[in-house]
C-alpha positions in Angstrom: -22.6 2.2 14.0 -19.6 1.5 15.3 -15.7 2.8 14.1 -15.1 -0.7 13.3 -17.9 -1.4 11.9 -17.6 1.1 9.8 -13.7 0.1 9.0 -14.9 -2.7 7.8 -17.4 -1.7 5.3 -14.8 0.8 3.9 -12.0 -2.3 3.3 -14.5 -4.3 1.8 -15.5 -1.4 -0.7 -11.5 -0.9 -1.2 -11.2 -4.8 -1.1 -14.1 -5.2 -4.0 -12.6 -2.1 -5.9 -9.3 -2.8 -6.4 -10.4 -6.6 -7.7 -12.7 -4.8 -10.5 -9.5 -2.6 -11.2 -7.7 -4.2 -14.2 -4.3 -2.3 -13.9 -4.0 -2.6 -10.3 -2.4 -5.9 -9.4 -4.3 -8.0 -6.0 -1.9 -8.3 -3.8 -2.3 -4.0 -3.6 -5.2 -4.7 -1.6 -3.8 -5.4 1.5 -1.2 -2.3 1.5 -4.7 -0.1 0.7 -6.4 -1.4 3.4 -3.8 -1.8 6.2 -4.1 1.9 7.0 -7.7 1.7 7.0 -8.4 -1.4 9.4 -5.5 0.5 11.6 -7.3 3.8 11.8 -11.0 2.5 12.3 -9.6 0.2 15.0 -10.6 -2.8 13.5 -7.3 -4.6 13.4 -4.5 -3.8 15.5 -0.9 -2.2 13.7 0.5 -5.4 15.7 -1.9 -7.8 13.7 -1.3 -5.7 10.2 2.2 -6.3 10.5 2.0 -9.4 11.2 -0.2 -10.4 7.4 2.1 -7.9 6.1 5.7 -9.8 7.2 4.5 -12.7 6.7 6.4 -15.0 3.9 2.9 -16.3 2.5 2.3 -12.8 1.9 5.7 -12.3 -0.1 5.4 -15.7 -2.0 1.7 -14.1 -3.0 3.6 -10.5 -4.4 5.9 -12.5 -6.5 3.5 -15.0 -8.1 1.2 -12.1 -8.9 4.1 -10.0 -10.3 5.3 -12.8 -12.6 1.6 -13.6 -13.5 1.1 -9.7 -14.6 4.7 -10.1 -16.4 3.5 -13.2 -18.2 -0.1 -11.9 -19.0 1.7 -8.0 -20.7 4.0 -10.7 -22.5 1.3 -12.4 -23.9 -0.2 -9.4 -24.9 2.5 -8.1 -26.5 4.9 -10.3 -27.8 8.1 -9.6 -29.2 6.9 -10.1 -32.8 4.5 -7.0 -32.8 7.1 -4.7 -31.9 8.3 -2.6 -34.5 12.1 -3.0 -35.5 13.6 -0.5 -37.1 
């Protein structure tokens, strides 16, 4: 088996992992893996850069932000806190 090969079975483990993970948001994925597809030689650091500057990229890490803000908000609204 190959380095990359094997990079690649390691980032889908990570990949699948961090999906099952509740508390970690998705978009986490992708700064997991980037040092692991670097290091196996599967993707090149020009290649992780580019997914990683990429505006569709950003736009994903704000809409999943304000999704987890919205889902914590519905699961604790401001009634149930305690005013004292």
């Amino acid at each position: 088996m190959s380095m990359a090969t094997i990079g690649a079975i390691l980032t889908l483990i990570v990949f699948v992992a961090v999906l099952a993970t509740p508390k970690l948001p998705n978009w986490f994925c992708f700064l997991i893996m980037a040092p692991i597809v670097v290091f196996t030689g599967t993707m090149d650091a020009d290649g992780v850069y580019a997914v990683l500057s990429s505006s569709s990229f950003h736009l994903m890490a704000i809409i999943c932000m304000f999704s987890g803000m919205i889902a914590a908000r519905r699961r604790f609204p401001p009634s149930a806190h305690i005013e004292m």
